[in-house]
N, C-alpha and C positions, 0 to 999 in steps of 0.2 A: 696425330694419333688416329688409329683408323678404326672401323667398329670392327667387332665378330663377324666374320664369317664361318660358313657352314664346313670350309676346306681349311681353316686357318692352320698355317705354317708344315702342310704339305698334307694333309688331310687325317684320320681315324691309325692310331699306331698303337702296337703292343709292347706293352714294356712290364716288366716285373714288378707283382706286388712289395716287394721290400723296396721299390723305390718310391714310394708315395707318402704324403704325410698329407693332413689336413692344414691348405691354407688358412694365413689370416684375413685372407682379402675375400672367403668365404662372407658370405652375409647374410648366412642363418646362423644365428650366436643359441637360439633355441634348442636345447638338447633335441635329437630327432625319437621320433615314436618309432614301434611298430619294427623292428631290428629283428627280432626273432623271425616275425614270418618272412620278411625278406628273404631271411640267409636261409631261410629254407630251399624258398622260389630257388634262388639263385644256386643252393647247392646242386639241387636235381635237375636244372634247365639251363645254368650258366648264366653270365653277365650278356645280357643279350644288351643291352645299351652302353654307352662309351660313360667315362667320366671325362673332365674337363679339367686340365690342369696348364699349368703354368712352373715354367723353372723356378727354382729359387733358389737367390744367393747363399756362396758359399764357395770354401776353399776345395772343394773334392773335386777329382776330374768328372765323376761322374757325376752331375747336381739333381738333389732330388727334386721331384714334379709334386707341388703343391697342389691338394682338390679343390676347385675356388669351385664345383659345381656338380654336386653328386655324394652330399655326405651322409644319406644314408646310405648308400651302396656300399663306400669303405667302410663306416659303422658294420654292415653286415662281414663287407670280407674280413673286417679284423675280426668279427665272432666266430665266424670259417677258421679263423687261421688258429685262435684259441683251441676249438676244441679238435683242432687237427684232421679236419675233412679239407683241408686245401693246403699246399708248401708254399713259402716268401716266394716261393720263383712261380707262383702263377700267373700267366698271363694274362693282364688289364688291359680291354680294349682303352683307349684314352686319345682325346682334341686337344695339342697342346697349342695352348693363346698366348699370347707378347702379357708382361705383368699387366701393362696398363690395361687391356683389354678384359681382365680376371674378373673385374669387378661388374661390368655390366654382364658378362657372361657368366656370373653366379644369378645375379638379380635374374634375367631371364630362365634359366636352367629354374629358379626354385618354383618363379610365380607361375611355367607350366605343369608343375609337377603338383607337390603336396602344398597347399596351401601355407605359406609364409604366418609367420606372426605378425601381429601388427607392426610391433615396435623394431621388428628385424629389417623388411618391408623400406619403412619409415628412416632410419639410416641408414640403407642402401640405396636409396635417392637421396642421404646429404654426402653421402661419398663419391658420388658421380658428380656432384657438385663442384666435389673439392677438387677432383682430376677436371675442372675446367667445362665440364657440359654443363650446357643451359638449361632452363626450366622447359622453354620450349622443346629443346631437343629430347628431354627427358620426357614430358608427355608423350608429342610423336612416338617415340623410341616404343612405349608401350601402351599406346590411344587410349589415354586417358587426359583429362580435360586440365588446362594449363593450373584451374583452382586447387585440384586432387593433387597435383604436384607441391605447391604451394602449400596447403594444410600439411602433406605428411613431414613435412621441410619443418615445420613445426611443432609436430609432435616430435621429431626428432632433438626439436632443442632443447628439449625437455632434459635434468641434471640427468646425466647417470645412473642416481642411485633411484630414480621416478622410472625411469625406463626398466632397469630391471623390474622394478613391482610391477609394471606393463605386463614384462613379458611371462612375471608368473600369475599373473591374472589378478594378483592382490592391487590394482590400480587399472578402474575400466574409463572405456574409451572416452566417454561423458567427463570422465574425472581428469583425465591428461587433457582435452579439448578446453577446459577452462583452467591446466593450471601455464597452461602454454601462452593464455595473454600475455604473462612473463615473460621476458626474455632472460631475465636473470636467474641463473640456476638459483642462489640463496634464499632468493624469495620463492620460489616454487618450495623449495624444501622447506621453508618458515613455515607456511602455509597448510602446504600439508601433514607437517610435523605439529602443529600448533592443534589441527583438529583432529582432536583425540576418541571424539563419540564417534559411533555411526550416524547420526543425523548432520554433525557437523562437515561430516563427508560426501553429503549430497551435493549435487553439481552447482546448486542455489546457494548452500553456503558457501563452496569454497567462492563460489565468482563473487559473492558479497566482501569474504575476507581480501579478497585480493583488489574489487574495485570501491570499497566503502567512501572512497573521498571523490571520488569520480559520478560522471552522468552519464546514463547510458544514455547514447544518440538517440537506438531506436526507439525508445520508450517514451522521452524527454519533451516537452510540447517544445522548449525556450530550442532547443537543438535543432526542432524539427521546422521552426520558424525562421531562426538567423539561417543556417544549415554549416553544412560542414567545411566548405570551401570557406567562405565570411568567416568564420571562424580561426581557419588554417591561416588566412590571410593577415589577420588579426595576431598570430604569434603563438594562437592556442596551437597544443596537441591532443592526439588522439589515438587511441591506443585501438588499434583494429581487429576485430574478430574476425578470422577467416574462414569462422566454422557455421557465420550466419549468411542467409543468400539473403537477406535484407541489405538493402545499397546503402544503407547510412548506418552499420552495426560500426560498433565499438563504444569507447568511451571514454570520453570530454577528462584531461585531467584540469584545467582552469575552471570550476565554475563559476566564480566570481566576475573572468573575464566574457563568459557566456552569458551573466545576469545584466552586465555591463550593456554587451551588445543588442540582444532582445530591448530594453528598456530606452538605450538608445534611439533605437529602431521606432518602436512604439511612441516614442514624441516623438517623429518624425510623420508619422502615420497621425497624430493624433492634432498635427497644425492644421490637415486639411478639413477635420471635423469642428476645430474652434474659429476656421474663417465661415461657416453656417450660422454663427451668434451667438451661440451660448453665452453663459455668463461664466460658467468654469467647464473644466476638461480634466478628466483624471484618468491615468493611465493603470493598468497591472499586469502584471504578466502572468497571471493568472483569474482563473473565474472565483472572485469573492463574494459566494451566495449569501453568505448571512451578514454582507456589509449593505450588498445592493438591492436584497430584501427590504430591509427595513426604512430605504429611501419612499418617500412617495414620487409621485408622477405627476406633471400636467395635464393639460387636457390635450387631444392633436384633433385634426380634420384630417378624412382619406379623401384624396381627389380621385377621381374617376377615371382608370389609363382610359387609352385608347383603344383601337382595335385591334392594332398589333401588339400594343404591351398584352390585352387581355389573352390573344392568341399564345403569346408568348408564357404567360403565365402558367396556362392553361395544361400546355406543352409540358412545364417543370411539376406543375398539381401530379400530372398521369404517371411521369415519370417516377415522383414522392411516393403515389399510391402504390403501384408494380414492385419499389423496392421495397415497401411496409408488408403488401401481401405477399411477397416473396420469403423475408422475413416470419412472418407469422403462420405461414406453413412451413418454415422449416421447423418453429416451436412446437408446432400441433405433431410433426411427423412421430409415429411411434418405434423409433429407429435407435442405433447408436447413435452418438452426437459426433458431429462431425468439426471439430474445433475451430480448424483452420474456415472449413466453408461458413459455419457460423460468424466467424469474427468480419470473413469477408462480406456477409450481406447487413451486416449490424454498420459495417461502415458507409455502404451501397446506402443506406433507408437513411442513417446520418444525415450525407453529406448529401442526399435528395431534399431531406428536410432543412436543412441551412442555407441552402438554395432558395428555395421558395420564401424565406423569412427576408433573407438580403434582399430576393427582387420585391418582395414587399414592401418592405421600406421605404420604396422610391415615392410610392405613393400616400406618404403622411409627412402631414404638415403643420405645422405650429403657430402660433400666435408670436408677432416680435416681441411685442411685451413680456407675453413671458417668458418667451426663450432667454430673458436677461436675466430672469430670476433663477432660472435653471442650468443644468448642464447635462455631462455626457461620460459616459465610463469608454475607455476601448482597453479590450483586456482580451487574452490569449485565453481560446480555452484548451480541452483537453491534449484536441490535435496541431495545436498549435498553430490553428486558424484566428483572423484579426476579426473580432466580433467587439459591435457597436451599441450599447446602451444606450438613447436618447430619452430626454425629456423627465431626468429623476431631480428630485426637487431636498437639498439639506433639512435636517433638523431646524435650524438655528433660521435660515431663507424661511418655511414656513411659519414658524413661528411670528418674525419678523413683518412678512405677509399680512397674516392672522391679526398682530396687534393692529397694524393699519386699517387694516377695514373695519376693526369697532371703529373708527371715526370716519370712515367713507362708506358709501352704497354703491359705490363701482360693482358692473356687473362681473368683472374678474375675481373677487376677492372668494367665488366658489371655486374657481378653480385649482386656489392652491388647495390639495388633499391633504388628509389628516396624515400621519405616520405612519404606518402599518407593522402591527408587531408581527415578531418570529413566529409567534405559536399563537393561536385561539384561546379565547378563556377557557372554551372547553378541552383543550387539548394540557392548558396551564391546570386546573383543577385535575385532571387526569395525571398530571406526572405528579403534583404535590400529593394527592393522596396517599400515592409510594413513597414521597420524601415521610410522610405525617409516621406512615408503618413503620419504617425503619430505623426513626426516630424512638417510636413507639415502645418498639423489641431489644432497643437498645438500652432503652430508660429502667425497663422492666430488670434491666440486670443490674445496677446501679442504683441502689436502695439509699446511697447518702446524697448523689447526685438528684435523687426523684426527691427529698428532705428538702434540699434546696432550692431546687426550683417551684417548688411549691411554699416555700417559705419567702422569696424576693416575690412572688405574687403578693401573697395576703399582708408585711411588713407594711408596704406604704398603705395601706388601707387601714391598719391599726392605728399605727403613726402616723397622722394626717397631721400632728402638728408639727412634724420632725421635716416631713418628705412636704408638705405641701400640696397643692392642686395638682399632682402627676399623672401624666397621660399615663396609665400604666398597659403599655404595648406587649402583651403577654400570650404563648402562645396556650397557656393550661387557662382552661375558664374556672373562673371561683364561683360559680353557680353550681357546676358539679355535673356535665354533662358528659355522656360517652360519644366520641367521634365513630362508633364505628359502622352507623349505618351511612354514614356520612364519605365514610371512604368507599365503600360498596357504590354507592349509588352514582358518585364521581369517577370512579373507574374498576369499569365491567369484566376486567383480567385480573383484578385484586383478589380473586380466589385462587389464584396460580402462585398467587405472591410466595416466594422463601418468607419474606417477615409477616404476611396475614398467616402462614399456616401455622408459625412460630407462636404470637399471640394468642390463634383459637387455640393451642396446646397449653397455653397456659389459662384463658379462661376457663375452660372443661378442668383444668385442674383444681384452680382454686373452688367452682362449681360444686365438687361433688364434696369437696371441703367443709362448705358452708352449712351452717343451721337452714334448713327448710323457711323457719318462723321469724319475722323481722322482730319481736319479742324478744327472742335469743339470740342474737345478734351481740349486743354490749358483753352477755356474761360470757359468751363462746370465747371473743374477743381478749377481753382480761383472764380468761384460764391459759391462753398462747405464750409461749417463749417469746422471746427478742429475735428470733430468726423468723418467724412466720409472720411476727409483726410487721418485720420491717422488708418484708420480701411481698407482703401482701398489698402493702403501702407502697411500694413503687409500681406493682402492677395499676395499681386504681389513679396513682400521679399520671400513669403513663395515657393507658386510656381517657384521658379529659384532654389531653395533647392536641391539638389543632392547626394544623401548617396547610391548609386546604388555602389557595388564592386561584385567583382569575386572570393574574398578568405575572410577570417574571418582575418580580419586585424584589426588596431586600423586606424579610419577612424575620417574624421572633422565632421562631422556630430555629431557625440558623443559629443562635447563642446557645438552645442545647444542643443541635449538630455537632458545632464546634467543638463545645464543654467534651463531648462523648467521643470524639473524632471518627463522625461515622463514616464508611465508608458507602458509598450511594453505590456503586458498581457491585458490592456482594447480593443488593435485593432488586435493583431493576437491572434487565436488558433492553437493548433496543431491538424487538420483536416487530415482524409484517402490523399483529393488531392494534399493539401497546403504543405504537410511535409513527411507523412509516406509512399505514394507509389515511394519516392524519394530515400529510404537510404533503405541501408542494413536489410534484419529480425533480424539479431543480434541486430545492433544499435534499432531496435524497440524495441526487447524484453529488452535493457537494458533500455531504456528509462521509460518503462511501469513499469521495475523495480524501478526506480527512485523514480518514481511520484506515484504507486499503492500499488503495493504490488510485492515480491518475487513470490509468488503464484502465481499473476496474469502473471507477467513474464514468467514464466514455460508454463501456460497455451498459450501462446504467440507463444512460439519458438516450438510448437507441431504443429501450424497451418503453411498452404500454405501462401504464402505471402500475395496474396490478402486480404486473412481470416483474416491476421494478422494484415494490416492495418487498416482492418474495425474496429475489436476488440478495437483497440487503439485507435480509435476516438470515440468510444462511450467511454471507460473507461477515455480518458485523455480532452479532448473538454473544459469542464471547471476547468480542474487542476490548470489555473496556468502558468505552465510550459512552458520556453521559451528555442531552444535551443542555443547550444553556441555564435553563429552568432549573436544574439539579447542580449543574455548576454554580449557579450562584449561592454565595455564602453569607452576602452579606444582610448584616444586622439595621433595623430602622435608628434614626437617629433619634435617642431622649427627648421627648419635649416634656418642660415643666410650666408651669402654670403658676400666677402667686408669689408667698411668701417661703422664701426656702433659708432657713436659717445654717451657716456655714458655722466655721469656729469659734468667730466672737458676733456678738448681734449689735445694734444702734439703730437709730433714728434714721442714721442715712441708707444704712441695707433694707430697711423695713420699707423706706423711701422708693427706693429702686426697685425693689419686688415691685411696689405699686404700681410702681411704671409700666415696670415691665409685662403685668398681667392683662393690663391698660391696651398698650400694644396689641399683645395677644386674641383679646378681643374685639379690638379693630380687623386683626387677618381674619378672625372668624367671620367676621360680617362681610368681609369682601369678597364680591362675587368671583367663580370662575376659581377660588380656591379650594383644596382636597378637605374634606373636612374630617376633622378629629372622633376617633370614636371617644367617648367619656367612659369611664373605668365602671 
């Protein structure tokens, strides 16, 4: 098959408009604009360019010449021939081409002219396809780059009835570029039949609907670690974007067999760190901050490089600094933000700072002894980089530790550290005061529930001979005191609160209520209905409420939580002052990972802290997300004390209680135990 030439099949000939009809090897399907001025132009100055035709089959001796290049020109001459400014026998200059040749010599004829539609465009390069030209030769053909080929090859296989909405605009380019990871017409058309909203039809959702059970490569640390070949080799596939210039786009349909090979990988990686000594090695394919927080640590020695490590160090320091202060003028600048250049110097100051930590490392050293007591995390963080936690020490090892050296003076037994909690007491008191509030405004609506919980208070204290010596673990005090400077003074944003402002709306209420004169007080009292009674009685149950603690413990508070099922996420956020400039950047970046994205995480732990905190409160504000502190529900476990008489009573239960309280008071006198508040 040969191409177009500029002489094809004996050069520019005239032949009569009644021999002409609009080819189908045409490959503008787009109805054409602009018809009227045309056949203006053309009336008063003639067809001054050729059309492009091609015979078409048929029994007639004379066969007609199909336009595969020039349709608005006939669009005009048929408007000519309508309103009777030109006869069927006028002369049409015309190039006539072999059939085969129709079709490149439409594609070229349109894309110097009026600019093509996209979707016309787009299967005019899969028809050249199908008459046998290559990718490359199609590029060449029209210098554009072998990818550009490629992509439109792709939106061309898009169903039919997607293309047309293409071509009337009701389907933009963003939207065909993601429904095209398909290759199945039926699911392109699920998809975007399925999404019925306008937001559902964002380019985010459709790519969601369509790869929800899938990993994106680029994004993916576990992807970005094994990689994509290891993977392919492995049996996985991968379903490829050709619309991203990222070299590892698309997306993983096995993830099971990607979680497989990461973890795999990672004991392999993780043998060469337990032949060091450790006593254990635990692998993750992910950064578990609030597991590897709450680890303690050993002690280490730094030994002193040399002159060349120091040199060498020194080298990576300058280079960490360059890309922090390059970074942090790009934050000061007062510009538009530059996304793409932001993301790339956030990874630049990264992956300068993980540098300088690894060649770190080399230089600390441990104790054999303990290194038996201890071990080592290696875990994948964001980027999918192998990152080494040494020298973190169990719950149950320190412990362990601890009891041993009440009986030894060994100078080790300081080395194993205490635990370290997630959160500060201060930080603990600061989020319960919001649990306390919530709790509070909740109670205040719940007049029979505020009856009650004020009635399982004061019962075992009437009935002492019923209930016995019971620790009674209560969060309403029966002295009769208000928590609410208590909450003020614990946490400094509790003026902001949705349930402090709810509360002072209802003290100022009942306030302007009340008798002036504590004299008048009783009689006020007894001239009230049963609705002010019992609504004025859960305000004042509510207020005496006290869930204020120092640690994330299971607290009483949590039994009217429960009772009331409150919801913690209606009255705190996780806010820059209320939460994030309080804990660790790690714990934020894992947090943001939690609730955001991995990416956004990343993005996270590149920033100053302050930056980092901001970050998080525009990203997490209306997450949702509560942390542990407010997640925990749980209730203290009863303890009783003494004589507690069940259904039937004897000698021998009376017997038992004795015992039992016997006991009791032995834990009380044992050192190193929590001791019991008395009711």
């Amino acid at each position: 098959m040969t191409e177009p030439t500029s002489n094809a099949a004996g050069g520019i000939q005239y032949v009569p408009y009644n021999r002409l009809c609009l080819s189908s090897l045409n490959v503008r399907k787009k109805a054409p604009t602009g018809i009227e001025a045309l056949a203006e132009t053309i009336g008063e100055k003639g067809l001054m360019q050729n059309l492009v035709v091609h015979e078409m089959k048929g029994r007639a001796k004379l066969p007609k010449l199909g336009v595969c290049a020039g349709q608005r020109r006939l669009a005009a001459l048929d408007l000519l021939v309508e309103q009777g400014r030109i006869t069927k026998d006028y002369e049409v200059p015309v190039l006539i081409v072999s059939q085969g040749e129709a079709v490149a010599a439409s594609l070229i004829e349109n894309r110097e002219r009026e600019a093509m539609h996209l979707a016309d465009e787009c299967v005019a390069f899969r028809l050249l396809t199908e008459e046998g030209k290559s990718v490359a030769h199609i590029a060449a053909l029209f210098a554009v780059p072998d990818i550009a080929v490629r992509r439109a090859l792709k939106i061309a296989n898009l169903a039919p009835s997607l293309l047309d909405l293409l071509r009337d605009d009701r389907l933009d380019y963003d939207q065909a570029k993601v429904l095209a990871l398909s290759d199945d017409h039926a699911t392109q058309e699920r998809v975007w039949g399925d999404a019925i909203n306008k937001w559902q039809r964002r380019p985010a959702e459709l790519r969601a609907a369509l790869t929800h059970a899938e990993v994106n490569a680029s994004e993916n640390a576990l992807a970005r670690f094994v990689g994509l070949d290891a993977y392919e080799t492995a049996g996985g596939r991968v379903r490829r974007d050709l619309f991203s210039d990222d070299a590892n786009a698309g997306y993983l349909e096995d993830a099971e067999l990607l979680h497989r090979l990461a973890t795999q990988r990672l004991i392999e990686l993780s043998q060469a760190v337990g032949n060091e000594g450790w006593g254990w090695i635990e692998t993750r394919t992910r950064y578990e901050a609030t597991e590897i927080l709450r680890l303690g640590r050993i002690g280490s020695n730094t030994r002193k490089p040399t002159k060349a490590e120091e040199a060498e160090l020194a080298t990576l320091n300058a280079t960490r600094d360059a890309a922090q202060a390059e970074l942090d003028a790009y934050y000061d600048e007062d510009c538009e933000p530059d996304e793409e250049r932001g993301e790339r110097l956030e990874a630049a100051a990264t992956a300068a700072t993980i540098s300088v930590d690894q060649y770190a490392e080399r230089f600390e050293t441990y104790d054999p002894e303990d290194m038996k007591q201890a071990g080592a995390y290696v875990y994948l963080d964001d980027e999918g980089r192998v990152c080494i936690e040494r020298g973190l020490v169990r719950r149950e090892t320190a412990s362990t530790t601890q009891a041993g050296a009440a009986h030894t003076c060994s100078a080790n037994a300081t080395r194993v550290p205490k635990e370290r909690p997630l959160h500060s007491e201060k930080l603990c008191k600061r989020l319960t005061a919001h649990r306390t509030a919530a709790v509070q405004i909740e109670l205040v609506q719940q007049p029979t529930v505020a009856l009650a919980v004020l009635m399982q208070r004061m019962i075992p204290v009437v009935f002492a001979e019923v209930y016995g010596r019971s620790n009674i673990d209560s969060a309403v005090k029966i002295d009769v005191h208000t928590t609410r400077d208590a909450l003020v003074s614990n946490a400094d944003d509790m003026a902001g609160s949705v349930a402090w402002l709810a509360l002072e709306g209802e003290r100022e209420k009942w306030s302007r209520m009340l008798p002036r004169r504590v004299a008048d007080l009783l009689p006020w009292l007894l001239e009230q209905g049963e609705d002010v009674l019992s609504n004025l009685f859960a305000f004042c149950v509510a207020a005496t409420v006290d869930g204020i603690s120092s640690a994330d413990r299971p607290h009483a508070v949590n039994e009217i939580s429960n009772t009331l099922a409150v919801d913690l996420s209606r009255y705190w956020k996780p806010t820059r002052s209320g939460y994030f400039e309080h804990v660790a950047k790690d714990l934020i970046a894992a947090v943001v990972g939690e609730s955001v994205s991995p990416q956004a995480a990343s993005e996270v732990r590149g920033m100053k802290k302050d930056a980092a905190a901001e970050a998080a409160e525009l990203r997490m504000t209306d997450s949702g997300w509560l942390p542990e502190v407010l997640r925990n529900r749980e209730v203290p476990e009863r303890v009783t004390y003494g004589y507690h008489e069940d259904d039937e009573g004897g000698d021998d239960e009376n017997g038992d209680a004795a015992a039992e309280a016997d006991q009791v008071s032995e834990a009380q006198a044992s050192p190193g135990e929590e001791e019991v508040e008395p009711y």
